[in-house]
PQR file of N, CA, C, O and H, with PARSE charges and radii, in Angstrom:
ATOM      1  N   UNK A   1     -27.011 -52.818  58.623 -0.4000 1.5000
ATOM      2  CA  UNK A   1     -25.924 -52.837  57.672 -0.0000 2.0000
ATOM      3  C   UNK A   1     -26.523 -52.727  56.269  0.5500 1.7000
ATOM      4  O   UNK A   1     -27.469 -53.452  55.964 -0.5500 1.4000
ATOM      5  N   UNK A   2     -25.991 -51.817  55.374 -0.4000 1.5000
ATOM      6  CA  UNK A   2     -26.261 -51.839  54.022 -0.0000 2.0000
ATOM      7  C   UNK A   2     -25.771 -52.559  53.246  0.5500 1.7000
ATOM      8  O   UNK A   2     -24.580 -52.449  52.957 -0.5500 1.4000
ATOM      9  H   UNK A   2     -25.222 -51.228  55.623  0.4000 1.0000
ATOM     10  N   UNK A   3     -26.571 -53.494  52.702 -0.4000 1.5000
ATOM     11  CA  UNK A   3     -25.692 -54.658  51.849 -0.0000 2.0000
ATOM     12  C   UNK A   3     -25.213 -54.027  50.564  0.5500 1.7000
ATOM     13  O   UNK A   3     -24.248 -54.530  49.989 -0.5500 1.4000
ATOM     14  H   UNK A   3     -27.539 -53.583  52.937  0.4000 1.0000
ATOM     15  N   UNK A   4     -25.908 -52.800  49.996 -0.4000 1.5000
ATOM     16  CA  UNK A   4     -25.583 -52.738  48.663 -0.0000 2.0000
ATOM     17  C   UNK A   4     -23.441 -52.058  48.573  0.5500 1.7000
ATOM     18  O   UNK A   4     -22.375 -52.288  48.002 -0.5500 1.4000
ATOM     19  H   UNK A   4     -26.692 -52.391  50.463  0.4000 1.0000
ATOM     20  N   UNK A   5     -24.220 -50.991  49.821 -0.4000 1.5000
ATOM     21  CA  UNK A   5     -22.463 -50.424  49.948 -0.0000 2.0000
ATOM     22  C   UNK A   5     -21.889 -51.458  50.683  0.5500 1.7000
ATOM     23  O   UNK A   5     -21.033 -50.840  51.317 -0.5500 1.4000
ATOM     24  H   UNK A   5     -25.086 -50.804  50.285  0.4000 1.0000
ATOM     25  N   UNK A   6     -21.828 -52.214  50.900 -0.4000 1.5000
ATOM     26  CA  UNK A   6     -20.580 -52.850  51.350 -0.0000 2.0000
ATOM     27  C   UNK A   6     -20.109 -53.868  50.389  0.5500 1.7000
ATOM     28  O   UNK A   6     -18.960 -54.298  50.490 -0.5500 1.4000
ATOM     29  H   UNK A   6     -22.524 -52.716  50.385  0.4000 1.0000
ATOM     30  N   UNK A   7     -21.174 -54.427  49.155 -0.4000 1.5000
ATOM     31  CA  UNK A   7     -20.746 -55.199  48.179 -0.0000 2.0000
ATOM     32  C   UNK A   7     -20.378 -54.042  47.290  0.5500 1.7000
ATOM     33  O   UNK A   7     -20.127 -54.506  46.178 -0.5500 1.4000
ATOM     34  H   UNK A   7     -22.107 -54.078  49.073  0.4000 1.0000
ATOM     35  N   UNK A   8     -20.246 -52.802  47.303 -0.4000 1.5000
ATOM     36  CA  UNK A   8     -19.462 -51.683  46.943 -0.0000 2.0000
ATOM     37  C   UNK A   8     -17.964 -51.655  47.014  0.5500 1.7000
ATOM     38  O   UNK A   8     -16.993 -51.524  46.268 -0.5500 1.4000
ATOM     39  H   UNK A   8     -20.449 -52.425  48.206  0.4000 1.0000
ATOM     40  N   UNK A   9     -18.270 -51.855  48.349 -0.4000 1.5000
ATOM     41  CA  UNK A   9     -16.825 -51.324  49.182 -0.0000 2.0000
ATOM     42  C   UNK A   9     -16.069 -52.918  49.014  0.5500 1.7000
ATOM     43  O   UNK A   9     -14.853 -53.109  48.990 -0.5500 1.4000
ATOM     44  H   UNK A   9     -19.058 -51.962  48.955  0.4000 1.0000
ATOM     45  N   UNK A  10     -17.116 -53.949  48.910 -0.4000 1.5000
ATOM     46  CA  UNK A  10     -15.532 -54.836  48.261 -0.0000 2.0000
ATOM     47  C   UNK A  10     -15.293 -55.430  47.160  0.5500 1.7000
ATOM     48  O   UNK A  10     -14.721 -56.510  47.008 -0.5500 1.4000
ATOM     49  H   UNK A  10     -18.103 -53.794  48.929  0.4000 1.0000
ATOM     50  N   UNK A  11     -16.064 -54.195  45.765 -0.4000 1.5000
ATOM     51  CA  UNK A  11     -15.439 -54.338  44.335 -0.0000 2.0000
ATOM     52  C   UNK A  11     -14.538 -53.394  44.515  0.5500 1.7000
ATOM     53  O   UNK A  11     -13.654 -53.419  43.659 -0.5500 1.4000
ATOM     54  H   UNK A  11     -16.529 -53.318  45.888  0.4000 1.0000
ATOM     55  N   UNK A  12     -14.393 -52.227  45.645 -0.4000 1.5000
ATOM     56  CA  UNK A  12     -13.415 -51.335  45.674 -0.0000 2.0000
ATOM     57  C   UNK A  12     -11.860 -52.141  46.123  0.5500 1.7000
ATOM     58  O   UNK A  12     -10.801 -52.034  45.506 -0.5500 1.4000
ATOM     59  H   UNK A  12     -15.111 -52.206  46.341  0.4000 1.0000
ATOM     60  N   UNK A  13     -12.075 -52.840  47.202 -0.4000 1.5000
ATOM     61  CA  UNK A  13     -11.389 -53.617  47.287 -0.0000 2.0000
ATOM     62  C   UNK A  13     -10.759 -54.571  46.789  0.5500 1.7000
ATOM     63  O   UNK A  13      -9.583 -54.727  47.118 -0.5500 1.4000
ATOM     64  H   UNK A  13     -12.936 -52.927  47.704  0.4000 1.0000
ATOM     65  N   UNK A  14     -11.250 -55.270  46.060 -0.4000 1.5000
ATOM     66  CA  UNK A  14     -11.105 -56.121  44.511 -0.0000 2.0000
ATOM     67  C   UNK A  14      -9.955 -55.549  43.487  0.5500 1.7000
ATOM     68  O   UNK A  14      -8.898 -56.051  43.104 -0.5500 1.4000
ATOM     69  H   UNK A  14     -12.205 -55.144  45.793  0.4000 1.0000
ATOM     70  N   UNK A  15     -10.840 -53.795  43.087 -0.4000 1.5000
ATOM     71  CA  UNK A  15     -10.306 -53.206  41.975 -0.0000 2.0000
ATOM     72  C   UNK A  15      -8.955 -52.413  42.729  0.5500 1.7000
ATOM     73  O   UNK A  15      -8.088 -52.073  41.925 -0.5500 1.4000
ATOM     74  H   UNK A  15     -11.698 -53.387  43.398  0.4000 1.0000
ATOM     75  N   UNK A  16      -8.777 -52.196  43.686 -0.4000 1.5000
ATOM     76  CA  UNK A  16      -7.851 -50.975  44.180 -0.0000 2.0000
ATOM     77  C   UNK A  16      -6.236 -51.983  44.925  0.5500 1.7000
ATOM     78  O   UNK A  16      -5.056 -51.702  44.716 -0.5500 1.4000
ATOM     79  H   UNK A  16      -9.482 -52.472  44.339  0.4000 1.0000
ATOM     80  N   UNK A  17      -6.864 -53.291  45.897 -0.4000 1.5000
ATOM     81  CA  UNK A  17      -5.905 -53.913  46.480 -0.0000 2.0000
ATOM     82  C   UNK A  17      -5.527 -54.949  45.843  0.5500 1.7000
ATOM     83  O   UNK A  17      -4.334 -55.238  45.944 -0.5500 1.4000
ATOM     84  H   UNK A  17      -7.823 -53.519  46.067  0.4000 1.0000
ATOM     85  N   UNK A  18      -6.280 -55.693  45.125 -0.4000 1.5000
ATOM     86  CA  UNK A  18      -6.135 -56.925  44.168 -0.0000 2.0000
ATOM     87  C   UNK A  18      -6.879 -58.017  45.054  0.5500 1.7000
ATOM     88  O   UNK A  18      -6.944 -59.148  44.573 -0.5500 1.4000
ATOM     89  H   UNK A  18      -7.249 -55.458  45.042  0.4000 1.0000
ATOM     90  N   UNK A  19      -7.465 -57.781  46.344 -0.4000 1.5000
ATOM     91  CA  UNK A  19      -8.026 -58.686  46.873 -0.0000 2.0000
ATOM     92  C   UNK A  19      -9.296 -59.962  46.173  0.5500 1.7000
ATOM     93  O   UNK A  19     -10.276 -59.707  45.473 -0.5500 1.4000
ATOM     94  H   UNK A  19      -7.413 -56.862  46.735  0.4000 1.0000
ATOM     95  N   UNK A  20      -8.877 -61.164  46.613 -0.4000 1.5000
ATOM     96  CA  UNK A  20      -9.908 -62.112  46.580 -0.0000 2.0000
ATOM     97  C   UNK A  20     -11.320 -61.437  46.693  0.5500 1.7000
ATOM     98  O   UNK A  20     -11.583 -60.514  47.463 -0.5500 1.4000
ATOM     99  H   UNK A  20      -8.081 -61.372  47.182  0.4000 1.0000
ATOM    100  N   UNK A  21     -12.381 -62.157  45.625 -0.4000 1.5000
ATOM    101  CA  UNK A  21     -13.773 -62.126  46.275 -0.0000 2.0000
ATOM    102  C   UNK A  21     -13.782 -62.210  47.371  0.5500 1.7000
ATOM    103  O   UNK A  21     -14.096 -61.185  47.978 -0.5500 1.4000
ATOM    104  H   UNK A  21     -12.168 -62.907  45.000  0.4000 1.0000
ATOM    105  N   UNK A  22     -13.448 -63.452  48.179 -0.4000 1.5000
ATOM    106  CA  UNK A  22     -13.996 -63.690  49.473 -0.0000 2.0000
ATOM    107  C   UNK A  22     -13.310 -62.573  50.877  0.5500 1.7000
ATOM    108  O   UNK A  22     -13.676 -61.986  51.895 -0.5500 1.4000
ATOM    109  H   UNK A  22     -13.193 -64.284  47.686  0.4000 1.0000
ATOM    110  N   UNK A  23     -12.232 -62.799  50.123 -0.4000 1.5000
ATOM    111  CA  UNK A  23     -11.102 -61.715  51.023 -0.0000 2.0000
ATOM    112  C   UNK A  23     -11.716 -60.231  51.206  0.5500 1.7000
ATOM    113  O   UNK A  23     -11.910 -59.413  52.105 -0.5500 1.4000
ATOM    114  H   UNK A  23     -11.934 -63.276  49.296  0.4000 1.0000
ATOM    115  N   UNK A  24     -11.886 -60.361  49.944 -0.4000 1.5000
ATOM    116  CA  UNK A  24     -12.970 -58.386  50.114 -0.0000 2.0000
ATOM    117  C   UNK A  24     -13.855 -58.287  50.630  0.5500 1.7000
ATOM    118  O   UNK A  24     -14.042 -57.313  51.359 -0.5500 1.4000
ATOM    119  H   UNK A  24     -11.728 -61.025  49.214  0.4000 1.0000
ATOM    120  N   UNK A  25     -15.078 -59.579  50.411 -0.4000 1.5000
ATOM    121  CA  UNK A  25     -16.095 -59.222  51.336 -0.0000 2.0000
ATOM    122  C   UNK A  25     -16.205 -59.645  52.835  0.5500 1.7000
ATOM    123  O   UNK A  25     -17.227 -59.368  53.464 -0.5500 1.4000
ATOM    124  H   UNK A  25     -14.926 -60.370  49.818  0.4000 1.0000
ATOM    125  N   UNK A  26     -15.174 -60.307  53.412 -0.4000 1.5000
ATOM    126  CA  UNK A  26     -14.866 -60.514  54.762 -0.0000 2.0000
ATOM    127  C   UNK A  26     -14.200 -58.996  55.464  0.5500 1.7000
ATOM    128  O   UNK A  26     -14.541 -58.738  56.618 -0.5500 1.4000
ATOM    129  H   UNK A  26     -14.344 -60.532  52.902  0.4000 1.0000
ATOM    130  N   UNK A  27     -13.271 -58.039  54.744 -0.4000 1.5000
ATOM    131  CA  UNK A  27     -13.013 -57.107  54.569 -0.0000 2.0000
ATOM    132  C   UNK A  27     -14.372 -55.902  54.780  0.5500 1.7000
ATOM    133  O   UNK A  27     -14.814 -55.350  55.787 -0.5500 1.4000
ATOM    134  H   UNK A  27     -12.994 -58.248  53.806  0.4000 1.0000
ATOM    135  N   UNK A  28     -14.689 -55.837  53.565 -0.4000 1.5000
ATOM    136  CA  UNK A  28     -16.109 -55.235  53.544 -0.0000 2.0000
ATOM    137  C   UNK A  28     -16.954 -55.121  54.488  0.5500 1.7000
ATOM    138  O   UNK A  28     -17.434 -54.039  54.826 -0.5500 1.4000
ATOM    139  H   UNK A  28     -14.331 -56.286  52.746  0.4000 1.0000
ATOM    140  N   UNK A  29     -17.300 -56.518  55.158 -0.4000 1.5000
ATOM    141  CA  UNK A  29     -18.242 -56.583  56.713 -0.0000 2.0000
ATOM    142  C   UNK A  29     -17.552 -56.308  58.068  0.5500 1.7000
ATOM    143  O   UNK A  29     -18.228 -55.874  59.000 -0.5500 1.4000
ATOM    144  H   UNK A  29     -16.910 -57.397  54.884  0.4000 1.0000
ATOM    145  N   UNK A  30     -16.396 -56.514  58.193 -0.4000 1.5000
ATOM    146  CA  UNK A  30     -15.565 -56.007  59.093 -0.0000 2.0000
ATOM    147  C   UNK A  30     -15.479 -54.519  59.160  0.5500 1.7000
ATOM    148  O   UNK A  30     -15.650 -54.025  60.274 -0.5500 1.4000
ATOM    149  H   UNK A  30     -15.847 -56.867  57.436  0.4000 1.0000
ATOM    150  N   UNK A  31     -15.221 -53.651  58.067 -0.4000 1.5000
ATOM    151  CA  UNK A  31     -15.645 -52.399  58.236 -0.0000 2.0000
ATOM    152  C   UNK A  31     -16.715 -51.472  58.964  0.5500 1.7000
ATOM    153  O   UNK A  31     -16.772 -50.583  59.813 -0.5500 1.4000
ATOM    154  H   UNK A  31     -15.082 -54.052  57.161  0.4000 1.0000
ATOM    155  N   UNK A  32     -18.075 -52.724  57.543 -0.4000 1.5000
ATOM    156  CA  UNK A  32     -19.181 -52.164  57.977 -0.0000 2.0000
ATOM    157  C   UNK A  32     -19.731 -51.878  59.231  0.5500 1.7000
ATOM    158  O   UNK A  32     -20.367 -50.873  59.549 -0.5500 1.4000
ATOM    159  H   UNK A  32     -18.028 -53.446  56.853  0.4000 1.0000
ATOM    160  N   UNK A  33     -19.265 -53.389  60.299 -0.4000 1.5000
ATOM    161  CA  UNK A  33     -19.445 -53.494  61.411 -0.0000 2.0000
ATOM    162  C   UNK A  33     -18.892 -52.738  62.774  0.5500 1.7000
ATOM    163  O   UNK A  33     -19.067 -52.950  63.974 -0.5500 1.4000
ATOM    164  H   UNK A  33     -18.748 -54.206  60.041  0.4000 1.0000
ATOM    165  N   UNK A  34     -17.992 -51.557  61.874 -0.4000 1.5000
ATOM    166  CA  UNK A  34     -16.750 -50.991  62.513 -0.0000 2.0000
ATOM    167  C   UNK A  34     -15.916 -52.471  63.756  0.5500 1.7000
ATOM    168  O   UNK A  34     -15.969 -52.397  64.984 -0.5500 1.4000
ATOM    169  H   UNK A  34     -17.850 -51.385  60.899  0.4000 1.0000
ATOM    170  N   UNK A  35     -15.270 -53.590  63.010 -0.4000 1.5000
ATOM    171  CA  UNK A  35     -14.295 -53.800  63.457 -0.0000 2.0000
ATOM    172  C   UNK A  35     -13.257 -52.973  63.873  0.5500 1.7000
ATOM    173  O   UNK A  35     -12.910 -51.939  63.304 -0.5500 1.4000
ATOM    174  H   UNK A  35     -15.227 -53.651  62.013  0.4000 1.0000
ATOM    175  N   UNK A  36     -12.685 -53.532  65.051 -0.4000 1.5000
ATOM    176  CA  UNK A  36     -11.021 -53.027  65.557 -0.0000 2.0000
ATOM    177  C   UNK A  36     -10.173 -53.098  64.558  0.5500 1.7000
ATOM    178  O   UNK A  36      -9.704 -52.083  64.043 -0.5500 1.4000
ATOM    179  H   UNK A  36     -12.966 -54.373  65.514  0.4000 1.0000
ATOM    180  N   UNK A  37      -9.852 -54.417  64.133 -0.4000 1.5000
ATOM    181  CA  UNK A  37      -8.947 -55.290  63.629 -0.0000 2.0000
ATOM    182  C   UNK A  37      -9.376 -56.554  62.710  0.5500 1.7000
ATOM    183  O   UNK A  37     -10.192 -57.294  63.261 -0.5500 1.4000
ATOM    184  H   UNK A  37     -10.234 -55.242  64.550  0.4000 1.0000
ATOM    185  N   UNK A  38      -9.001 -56.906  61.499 -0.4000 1.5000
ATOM    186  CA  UNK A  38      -9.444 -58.025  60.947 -0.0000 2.0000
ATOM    187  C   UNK A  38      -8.086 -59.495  61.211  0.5500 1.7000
ATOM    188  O   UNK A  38      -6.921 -59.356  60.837 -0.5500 1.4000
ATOM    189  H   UNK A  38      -8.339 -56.305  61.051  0.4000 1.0000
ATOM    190  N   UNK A  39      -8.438 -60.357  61.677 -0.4000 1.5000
ATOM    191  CA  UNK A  39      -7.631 -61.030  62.213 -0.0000 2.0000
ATOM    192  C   UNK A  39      -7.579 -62.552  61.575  0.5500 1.7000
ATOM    193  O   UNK A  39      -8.364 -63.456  61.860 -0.5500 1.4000
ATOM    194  H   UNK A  39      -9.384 -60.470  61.981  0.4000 1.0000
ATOM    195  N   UNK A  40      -6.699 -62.614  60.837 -0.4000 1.5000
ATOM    196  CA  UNK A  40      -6.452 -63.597  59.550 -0.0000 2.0000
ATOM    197  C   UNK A  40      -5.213 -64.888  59.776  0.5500 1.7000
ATOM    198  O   UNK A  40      -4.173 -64.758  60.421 -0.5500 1.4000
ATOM    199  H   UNK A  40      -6.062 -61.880  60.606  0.4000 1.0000
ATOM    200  N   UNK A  41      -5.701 -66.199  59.006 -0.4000 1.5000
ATOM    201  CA  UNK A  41      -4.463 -66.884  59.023 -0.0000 2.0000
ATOM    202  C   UNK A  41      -3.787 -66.815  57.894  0.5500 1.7000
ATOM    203  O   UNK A  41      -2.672 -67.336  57.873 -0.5500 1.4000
ATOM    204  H   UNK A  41      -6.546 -66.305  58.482  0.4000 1.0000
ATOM    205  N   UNK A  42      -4.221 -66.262  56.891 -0.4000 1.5000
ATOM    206  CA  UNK A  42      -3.606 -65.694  55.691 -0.0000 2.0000
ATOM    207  C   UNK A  42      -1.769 -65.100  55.841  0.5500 1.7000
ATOM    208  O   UNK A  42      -1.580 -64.009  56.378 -0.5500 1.4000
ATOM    209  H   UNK A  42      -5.127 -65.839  56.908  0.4000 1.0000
ATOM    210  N   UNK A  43      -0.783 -65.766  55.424 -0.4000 1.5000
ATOM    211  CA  UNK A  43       0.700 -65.567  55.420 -0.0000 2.0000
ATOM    212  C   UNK A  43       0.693 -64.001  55.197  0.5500 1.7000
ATOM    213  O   UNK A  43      -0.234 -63.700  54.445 -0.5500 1.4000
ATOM    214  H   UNK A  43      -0.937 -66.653  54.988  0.4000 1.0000
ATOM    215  N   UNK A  44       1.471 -62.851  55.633 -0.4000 1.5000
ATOM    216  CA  UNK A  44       1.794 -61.744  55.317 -0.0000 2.0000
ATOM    217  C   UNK A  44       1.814 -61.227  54.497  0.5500 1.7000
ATOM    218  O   UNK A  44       1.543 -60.027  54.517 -0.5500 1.4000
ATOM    219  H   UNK A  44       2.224 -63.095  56.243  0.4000 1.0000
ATOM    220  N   UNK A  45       2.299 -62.179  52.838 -0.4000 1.5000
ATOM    221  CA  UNK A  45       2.848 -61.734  51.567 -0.0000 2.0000
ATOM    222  C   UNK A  45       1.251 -62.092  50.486  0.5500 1.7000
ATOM    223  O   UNK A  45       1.193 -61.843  49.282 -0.5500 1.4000
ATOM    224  H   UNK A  45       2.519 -63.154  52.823  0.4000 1.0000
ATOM    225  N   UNK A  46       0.372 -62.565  51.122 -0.4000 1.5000
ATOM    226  CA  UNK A  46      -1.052 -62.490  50.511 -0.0000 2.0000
ATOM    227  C   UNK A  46      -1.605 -61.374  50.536  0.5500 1.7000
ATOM    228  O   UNK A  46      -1.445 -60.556  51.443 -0.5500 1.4000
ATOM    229  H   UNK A  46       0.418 -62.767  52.101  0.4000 1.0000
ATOM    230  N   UNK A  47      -2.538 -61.164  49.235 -0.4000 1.5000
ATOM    231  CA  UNK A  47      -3.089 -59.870  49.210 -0.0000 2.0000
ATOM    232  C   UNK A  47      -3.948 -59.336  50.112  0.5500 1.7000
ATOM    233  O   UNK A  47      -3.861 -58.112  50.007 -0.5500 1.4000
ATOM    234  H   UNK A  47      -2.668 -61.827  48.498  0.4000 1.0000
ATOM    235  N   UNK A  48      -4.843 -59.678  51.061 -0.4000 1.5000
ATOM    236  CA  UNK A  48      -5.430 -58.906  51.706 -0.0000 2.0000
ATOM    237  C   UNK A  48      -4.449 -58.201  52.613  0.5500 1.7000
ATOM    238  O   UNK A  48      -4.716 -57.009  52.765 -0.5500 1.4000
ATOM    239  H   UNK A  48      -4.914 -60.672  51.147  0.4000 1.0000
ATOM    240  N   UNK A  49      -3.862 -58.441  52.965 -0.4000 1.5000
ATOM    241  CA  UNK A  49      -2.793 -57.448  53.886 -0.0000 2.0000
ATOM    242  C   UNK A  49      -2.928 -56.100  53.070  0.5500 1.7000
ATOM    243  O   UNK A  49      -3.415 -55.216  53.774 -0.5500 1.4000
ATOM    244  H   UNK A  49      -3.644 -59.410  52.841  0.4000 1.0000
ATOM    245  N   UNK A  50      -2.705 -55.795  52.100 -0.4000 1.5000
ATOM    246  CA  UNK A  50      -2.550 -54.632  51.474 -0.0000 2.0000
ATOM    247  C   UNK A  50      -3.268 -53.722  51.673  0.5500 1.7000
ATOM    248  O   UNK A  50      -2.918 -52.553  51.512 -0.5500 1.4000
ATOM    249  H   UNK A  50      -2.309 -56.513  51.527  0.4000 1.0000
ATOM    250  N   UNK A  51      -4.408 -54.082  52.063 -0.4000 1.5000
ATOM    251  CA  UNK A  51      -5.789 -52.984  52.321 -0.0000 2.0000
ATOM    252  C   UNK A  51      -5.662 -52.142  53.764  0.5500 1.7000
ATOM    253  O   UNK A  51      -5.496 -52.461  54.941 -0.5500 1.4000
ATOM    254  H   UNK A  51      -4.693 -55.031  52.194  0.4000 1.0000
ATOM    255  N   UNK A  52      -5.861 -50.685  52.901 -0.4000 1.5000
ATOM    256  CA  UNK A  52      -5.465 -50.024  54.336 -0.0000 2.0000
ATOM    257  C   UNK A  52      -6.845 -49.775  55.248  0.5500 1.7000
ATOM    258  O   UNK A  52      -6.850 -49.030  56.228 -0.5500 1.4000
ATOM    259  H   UNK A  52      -5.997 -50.426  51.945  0.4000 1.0000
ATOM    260  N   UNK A  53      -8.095 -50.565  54.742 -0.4000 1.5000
ATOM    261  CA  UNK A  53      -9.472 -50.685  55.346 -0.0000 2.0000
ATOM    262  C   UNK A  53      -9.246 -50.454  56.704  0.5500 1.7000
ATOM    263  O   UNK A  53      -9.803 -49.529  57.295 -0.5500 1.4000
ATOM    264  H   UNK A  53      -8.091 -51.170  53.946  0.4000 1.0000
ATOM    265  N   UNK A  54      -8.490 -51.207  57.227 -0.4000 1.5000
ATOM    266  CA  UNK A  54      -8.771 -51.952  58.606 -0.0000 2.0000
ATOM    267  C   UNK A  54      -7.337 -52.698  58.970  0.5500 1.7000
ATOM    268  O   UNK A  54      -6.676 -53.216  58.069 -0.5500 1.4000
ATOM    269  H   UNK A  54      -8.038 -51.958  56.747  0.4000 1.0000
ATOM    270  N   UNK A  55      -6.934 -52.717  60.244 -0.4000 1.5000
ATOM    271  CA  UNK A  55      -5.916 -53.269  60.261 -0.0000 2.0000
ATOM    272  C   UNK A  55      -5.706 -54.869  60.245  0.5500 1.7000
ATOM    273  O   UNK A  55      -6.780 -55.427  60.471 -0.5500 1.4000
ATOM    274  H   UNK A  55      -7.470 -52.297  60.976  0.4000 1.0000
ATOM    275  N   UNK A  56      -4.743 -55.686  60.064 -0.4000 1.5000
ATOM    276  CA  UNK A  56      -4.650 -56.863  59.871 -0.0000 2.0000
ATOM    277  C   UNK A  56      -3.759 -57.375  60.650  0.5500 1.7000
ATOM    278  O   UNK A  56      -2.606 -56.982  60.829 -0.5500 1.4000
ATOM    279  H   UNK A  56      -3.871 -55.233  59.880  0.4000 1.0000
ATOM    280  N   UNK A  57      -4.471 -58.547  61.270 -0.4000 1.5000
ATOM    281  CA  UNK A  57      -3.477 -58.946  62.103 -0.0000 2.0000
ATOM    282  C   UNK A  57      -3.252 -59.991  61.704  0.5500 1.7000
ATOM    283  O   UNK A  57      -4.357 -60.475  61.463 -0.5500 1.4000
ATOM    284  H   UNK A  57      -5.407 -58.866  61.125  0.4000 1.0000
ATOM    285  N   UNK A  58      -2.228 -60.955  61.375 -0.4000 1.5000
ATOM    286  CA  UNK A  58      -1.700 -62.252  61.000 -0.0000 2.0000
ATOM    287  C   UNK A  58      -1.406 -63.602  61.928  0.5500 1.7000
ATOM    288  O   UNK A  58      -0.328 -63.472  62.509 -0.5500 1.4000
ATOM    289  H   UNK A  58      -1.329 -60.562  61.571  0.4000 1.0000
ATOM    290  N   UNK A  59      -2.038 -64.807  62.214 -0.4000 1.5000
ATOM    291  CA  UNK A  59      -2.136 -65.252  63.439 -0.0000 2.0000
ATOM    292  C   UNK A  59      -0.630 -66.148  62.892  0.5500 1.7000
ATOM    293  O   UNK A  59       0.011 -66.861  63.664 -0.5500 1.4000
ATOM    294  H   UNK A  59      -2.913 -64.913  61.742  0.4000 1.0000
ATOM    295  N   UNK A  60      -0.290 -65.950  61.553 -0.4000 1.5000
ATOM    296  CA  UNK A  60       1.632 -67.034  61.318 -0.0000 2.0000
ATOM    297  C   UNK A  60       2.458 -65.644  61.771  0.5500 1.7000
ATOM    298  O   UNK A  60       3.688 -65.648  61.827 -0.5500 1.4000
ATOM    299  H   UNK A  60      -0.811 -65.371  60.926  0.4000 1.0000
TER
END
């Protein structure tokens, strides 16, 4: 895994979805890793949902 692009890919995330630091780079490694699905307890109407990275699944 390349650390530099993926702390890339989640100032892109940051600047483009409005996502959290932490939210982007949980985002970010899920990609990198080619995740399926990123699978969150985060409510629906929070920003990481917005990212069309990867899909999101909501466990509320």
């Amino acid at each position: 895994m390349d650390l530099d692009a993926m702390l890339q890919a989640a100032e892109r995330e940051v600047a483009q979805f409005g996502l959290g630091a932490m939210d982007a780079l949980h985002i970010a490694a899920a990609v990198a890793l080619q995740a399926d699905q990123f699978i969150t307890n985060e409510k629906p109407e929070k920003s990481i949902h917005r990212t069309p990275s990867i899909p999101i699944l909501s466990l509320r």
